[in-house]
Each structure stands twice: as C-alpha cells, then as structure tokens.
N, C-alpha and C positions, 0 to 999 in steps of 0.2 A: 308312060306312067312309071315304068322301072329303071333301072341304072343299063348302061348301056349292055352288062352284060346280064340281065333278064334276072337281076334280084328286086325285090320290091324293094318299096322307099322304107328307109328306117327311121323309123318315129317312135321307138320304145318307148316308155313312158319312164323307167328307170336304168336308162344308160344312157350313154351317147350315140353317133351317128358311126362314126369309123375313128381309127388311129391317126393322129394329125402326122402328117407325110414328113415331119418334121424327126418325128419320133420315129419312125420306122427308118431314116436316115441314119438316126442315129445311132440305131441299135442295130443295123444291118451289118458292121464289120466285130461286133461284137460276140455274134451266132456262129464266129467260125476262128481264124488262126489266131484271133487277140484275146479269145476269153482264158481269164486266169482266175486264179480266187485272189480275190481285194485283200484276203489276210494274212497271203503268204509274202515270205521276206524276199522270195527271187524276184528279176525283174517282170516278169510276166503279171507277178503279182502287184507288184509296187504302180506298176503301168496302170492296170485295174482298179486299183484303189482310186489313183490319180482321180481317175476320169468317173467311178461315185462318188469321190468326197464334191467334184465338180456338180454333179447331179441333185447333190445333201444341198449344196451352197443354191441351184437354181431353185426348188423346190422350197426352202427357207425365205428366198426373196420373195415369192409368190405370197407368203402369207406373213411376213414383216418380222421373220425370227431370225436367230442367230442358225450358224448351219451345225453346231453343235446341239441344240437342243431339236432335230429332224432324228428320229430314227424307224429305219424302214422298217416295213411291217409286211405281211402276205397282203393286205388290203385293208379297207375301212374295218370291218368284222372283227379283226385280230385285232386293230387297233383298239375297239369299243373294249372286248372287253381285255386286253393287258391295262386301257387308263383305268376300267370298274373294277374288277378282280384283283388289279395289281396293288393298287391304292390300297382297296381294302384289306388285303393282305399284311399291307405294310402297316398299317394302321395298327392291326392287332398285333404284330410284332410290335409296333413300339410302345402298348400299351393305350392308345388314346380310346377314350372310353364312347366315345361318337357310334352311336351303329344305327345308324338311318342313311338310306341311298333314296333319292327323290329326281324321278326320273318326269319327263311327260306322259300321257296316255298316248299319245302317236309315233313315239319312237321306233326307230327301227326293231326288228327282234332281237337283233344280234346286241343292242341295249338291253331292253328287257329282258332277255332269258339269261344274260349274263348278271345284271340286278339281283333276276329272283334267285338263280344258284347262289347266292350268297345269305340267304336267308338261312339255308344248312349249319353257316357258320353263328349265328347269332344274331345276323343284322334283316332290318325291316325296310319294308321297299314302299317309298309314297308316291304315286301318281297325282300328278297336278294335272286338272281338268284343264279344257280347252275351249272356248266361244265356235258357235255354230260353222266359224271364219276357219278356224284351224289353228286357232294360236292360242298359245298358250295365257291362261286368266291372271292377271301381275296379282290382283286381289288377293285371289287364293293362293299364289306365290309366296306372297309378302307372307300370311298366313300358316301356311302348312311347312316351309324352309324355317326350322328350330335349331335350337342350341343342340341338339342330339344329331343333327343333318351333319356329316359326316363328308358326301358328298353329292352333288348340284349336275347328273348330264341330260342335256337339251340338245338336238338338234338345230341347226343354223336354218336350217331348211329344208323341209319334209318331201320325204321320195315320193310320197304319194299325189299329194294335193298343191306342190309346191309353195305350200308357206313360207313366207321368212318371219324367223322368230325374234323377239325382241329380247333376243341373247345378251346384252348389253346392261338391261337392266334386271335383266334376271344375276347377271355378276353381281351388282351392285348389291341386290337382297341379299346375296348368297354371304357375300363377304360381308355384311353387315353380323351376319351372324355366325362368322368363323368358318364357313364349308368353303370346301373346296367345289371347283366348278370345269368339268367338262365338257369341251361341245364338240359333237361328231358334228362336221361340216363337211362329213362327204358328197353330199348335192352343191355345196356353198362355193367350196372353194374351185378357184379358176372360171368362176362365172360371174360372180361378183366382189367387189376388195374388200377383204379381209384382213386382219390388223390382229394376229393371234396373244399380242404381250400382255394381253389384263387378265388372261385367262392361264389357269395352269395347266392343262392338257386339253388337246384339238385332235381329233383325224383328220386325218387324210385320205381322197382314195386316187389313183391315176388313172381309174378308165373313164371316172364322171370328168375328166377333163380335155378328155381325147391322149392318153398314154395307153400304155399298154396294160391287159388286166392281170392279176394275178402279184400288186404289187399294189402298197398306202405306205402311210407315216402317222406317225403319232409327235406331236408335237409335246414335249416336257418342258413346263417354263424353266429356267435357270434359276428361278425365285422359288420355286415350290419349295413348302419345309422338308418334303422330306419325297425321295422315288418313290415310282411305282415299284413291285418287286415284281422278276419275271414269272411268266405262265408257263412257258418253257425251259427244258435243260438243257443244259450240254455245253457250247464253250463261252465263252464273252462276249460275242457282237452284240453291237449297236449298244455300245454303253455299258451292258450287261444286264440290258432291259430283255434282249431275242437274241435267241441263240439262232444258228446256221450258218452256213453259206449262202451270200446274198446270190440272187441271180442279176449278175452283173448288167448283160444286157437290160433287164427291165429295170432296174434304176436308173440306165441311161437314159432309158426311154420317156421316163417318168421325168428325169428332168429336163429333159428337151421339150415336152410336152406344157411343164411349167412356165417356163422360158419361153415360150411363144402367148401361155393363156397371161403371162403381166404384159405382155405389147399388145395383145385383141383384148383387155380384158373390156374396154371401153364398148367399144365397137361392137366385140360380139352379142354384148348384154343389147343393145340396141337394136342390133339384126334379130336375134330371137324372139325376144318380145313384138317385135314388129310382124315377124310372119306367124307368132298366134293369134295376134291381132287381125292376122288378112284371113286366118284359118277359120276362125269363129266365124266374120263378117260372110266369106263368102257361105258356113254355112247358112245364117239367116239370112239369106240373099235367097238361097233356095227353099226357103220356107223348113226349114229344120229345127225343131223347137227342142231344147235343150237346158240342162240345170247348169251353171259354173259352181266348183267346188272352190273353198279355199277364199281366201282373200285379193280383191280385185290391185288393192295398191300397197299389198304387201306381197307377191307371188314371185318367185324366182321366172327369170326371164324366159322365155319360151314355155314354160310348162302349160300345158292343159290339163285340168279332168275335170269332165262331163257328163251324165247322164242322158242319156235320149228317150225321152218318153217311149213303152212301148215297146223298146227294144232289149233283147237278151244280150249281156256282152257278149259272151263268150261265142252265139249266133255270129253277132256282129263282125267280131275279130275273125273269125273263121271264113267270112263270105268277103271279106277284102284281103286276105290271108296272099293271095299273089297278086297282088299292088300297093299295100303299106303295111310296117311290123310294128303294130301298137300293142297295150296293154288293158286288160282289165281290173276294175277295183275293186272285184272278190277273190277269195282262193278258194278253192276246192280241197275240202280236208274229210279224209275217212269217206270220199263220196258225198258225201255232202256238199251244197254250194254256200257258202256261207259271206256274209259280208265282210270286209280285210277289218282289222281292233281300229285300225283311222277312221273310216267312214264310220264303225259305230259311235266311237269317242266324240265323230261332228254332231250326233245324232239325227243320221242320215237313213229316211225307214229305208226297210229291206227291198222295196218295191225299186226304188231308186238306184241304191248300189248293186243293186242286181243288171243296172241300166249302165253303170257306168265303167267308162275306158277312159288311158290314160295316154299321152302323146307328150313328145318333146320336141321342140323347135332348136337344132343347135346349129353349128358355126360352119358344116358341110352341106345345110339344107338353103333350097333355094324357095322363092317368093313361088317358082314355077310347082315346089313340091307341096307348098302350103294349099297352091288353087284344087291342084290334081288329088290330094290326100282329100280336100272338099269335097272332089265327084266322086271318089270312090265310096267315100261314108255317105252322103246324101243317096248316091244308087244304091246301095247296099240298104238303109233304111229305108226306102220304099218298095224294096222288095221283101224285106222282112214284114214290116210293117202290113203291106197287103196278103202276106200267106198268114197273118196272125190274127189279122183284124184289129192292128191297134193296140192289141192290148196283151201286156208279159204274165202269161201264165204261171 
C-alpha cells in the first residue's frame, strides 16, 4: 500500500505527487560548484543566467509565450497578487479612472485577499456566482463585467473541485468591455494546453507540475497597454516587475519540469483522468456511496472531490493517514470546522462538506495506487461508519 520506503501513497488533493526526476537532474549540479547569481557580469554568473534564460524559454513553450514576457515569481501566490496589486497600482498612477476588480466566488485566497486589500485604495471587489457545477455563470458575467471593471481574474481551474473554467469566453466579455483579464492557471498549466496570448497576465506555479516548490511565473503579455508595477523593492530583476536574487537552481528545475509536462502533456491528461475514473468505480464496486463535486465533463484530469455519506473528513483522512495523503474540503479556523468559501459558493450544505476529501490522480501514480487508495477509503469508511452509526454528528 506504501512506496517501497514505508511512505504512504500521495494523493493530495492540491499538489502533486513528487518532483519529476527530470528536474531534480537538473538542478542537482546547480546546489553546489555552478551556482552563481544570473545577474552578475563574471563568468559564474553569465554561466547561470545562460542556463535560466534556458529555463524562461522552456517554461514560455509550455504555455505558447514569448520567453521575454515569463518572469519568475516565489510561486502562483506572489504571482496572483503582483498581476491584481500591481495592475492596480499602475492604474492609479496613470490615472485611469476603472476601480472595480471582479473576481470569482471560488478563487483561490491568495486572489481574493489580494482583491479585497485593494478596496483600502479606492477600488471595489465583484464576485461573480457560480452553477451548483462549479463554474463560473457566463449570464451573470456578461452582466456584472462594466465599463468601471478595471480588471477580470478567473481561475483556469479550481484547486478544489477541479473545474475547468470557461476562461476563453469570459476574455471575450471582459474585453468587450475594455478590462483587462487575468487567469491564475496554477492547477491548469502543465496538465492541460494552454495557449496564454489572448490574455494579458497568467500564473504560474512549478510544483502543480512536478518542479520544484518554492518557485511560479507570471506571464505579462507584450500587448498589455501598460505593466504591472512591482510589489516588491530593491534591484531590477525580472523586468523590473520582482526584485531578488533568483534561486538559480529552482528555475532550472522549473524548466525542466516544463520541458517534459509539453512532451506527457497528452498522455498524462489521459493516465490521470483514467485512474480516477478506476478510483471512483472501484469505490462503487464496494458499495461506497458518495457525492462527486464539480463538473463531470468539465474537471481537470485526475482530480476527485467527494463526499461520503456519514463520514467526518477530517476522521477520515486521519484513519488512512499511513496508507494515502489526501485532503479535506473544510478548514478549521479559530477552532471552529467550517466549510472551505468553494463548497459554500456550490451551495454545498454543511452536512456534506463536512463529508468531503479531496484526491489527485497524477503522472507518478499507478492504476495499482487508484485500486489500493480504494481499499483503504472503503475500510476506513466501514469502520467509521460502524463506531458512528451512519450518521456525521
């Protein structure tokens, strides 16, 4: 049931599985006599640059940009908010009188709370509702995106419930009406193709693709009227969008990691979805009665989240805790258990998200991990299930 050296199977619900062997290749001579700073004029440093503007260029192929408009970031986070913050910064330096941000209800927080901090400065924050499915309502889109809308960020694909958003035509609203339009794709990219040039700022993240963590991109189209301004002080990198010293290695790694997800992008979208496909089956195979979240022919490939009647997550995850590392879809805040803003946004009652964990199917799991992830949740819910009687107090 565990990896040969006695870890359980990894099934986060919002990461990946492990670092693609590819990327730890290639960042392994970097950890030691090569590392230099990329922005220095010696050779050490020129050496370094080399091999991340190499990295800017693999990463850039991966989502159909130029490797000039790629600039790294600590991760998706940083990335969300330098495109919301920064925008809007730049905005009110140049005068443009737009101050509405319109975001989804299921975004991540690191969207949201960087939105609502801008509310301080003057600007108003609209949330566009979502179908029971998890996607966002085009109606109400078309509707609430105004001549005041400023700026448009959506998710390509939700950490949670694995929707895919119909980011495409939510551009099309957006620019009907003059806003600008960012989509965090840190769930999206390197799992399915991506084509970032209609858009004027994209995240990035490298560990939702098997790179290394601690390391994203912010995609700035070449078209956009005008930059983001940075969040950050201090010298010039990355355009003069982030300042620091890049950590050389993990851009290495990040783009190696890229560089392999445009050759499986195919394939692995087909493996994953395939072993949550064998994952569910075998659960109703053993009589396991369950809710699917999210949309059936709209869901990023391998994702699961479910409900199990009955069942406490948090019980749950904890009683298969040394045989697979999944998720739940509540957080615990102040002590309290409260349902995660996604699941309420579906309007999902309390009874339910209290029931529900979250799983991902990715490109290091096997068909073997999908059966055995089955008997562990199927034993585990008949053992909860019998000390409770059925039913989530």
């Amino acid at each position: 049931m565990k990896f040969g050296n006695g870890i359980p199977i990894y099934l986060d619900g919002h990461a990946t599985t492990r670092l693609a062997p590819e990327a730890h290749t290639a960042m392994e001579p970097w950890w030691h006599a090569q590392a230099g700073n990329p922005n220095s004029p010696h050779w050490h440093g020129q050496y370094a640059d080399a091999a991340v503007e190499q990295a800017r260029s693999q990463v850039a192929e991966l989502v159909c940009a130029m490797p000039g408009e790629i600039h790294f970031t600590s991760g998706a986070t940083e990335a969300n908010n330098l495109a919301i913050i920064g925008m809007a910064r730049a905005a009110l330096k140049r005068g443009e009188s737009r101050r509405e941000i319109v975001v989804s209800a299921i975004e991540h927080k690191s969207v949201l709370s960087a939105a609502r901090a801008l509310k301080q400065d003057g600007f108003t924050v609209t949330e566009l509702p979502v179908a029971p499915n998890g996607i966002i309502d085009l109606e109400w889109a078309s509707r609430m995106i105004s001549g005041n809308t400023l700026l448009v960020s959506v998710m390509a694909a939700n950490n949670e419930i694995g929707t895919v958003q119909p980011v495409a035509r939510i551009n099309e609203i957006a620019q009907a009406r003059g806003a600008l339009v960012h989509i965090d794709a840190a769930q999206f990219a390197g799992k399915l193709p991506l084509d970032v040039r209609s858009f004027e700022l994209v995240s990035i993240s490298s560990h939702k693709l098997h790179g290394p963590m601690g390391i994203g991109a912010l995609y700035v189209s070449a078209a956009v009227p005008y930059r983001p301004l940075p969040i950050l002080y201090g010298g010039d990198q990355e355009g003069g969008l982030r300042p620091g010293t890049l950590p050389t290695p993990l851009a290495i790694g990040f783009g190696a990691a890229a560089k392999v997800a445009v050759r499986l992008l195919d394939a692995d979208a087909r493996h994953s979805a395939a072993l949550a496909r064998r994952f569910e089956a075998e659960l109703r195979g053993r009589q396991i009665r369950f809710t699917q979240h999210g949309s059936e022919d709209a869901r990023l490939p391998g994702s699961v989240s479910m409900a199990i009647e009955g069942v406490d997550a948090s019980e749950l995850i904890a009683s298969v805790a040394s045989e697979i590392s999944i998720s739940e879809g509540s957080a615990c805040q102040s002590g309290q258990i409260t349902s995660s803003h996604v699941l309420r946004a579906i309007g999902l009652p309390i009874g339910l998200a209290r029931s529900t964990v979250r799983l991902y199917f990715g490109r290091y799991n096997t068909e073997a991990d999908a059966v055995l992830a089955a008997e562990a949740v199927s034993a585990a819910v008949a053992r909860l299930q019998a000390a409770t009687g059925g039913s989530l107090q």
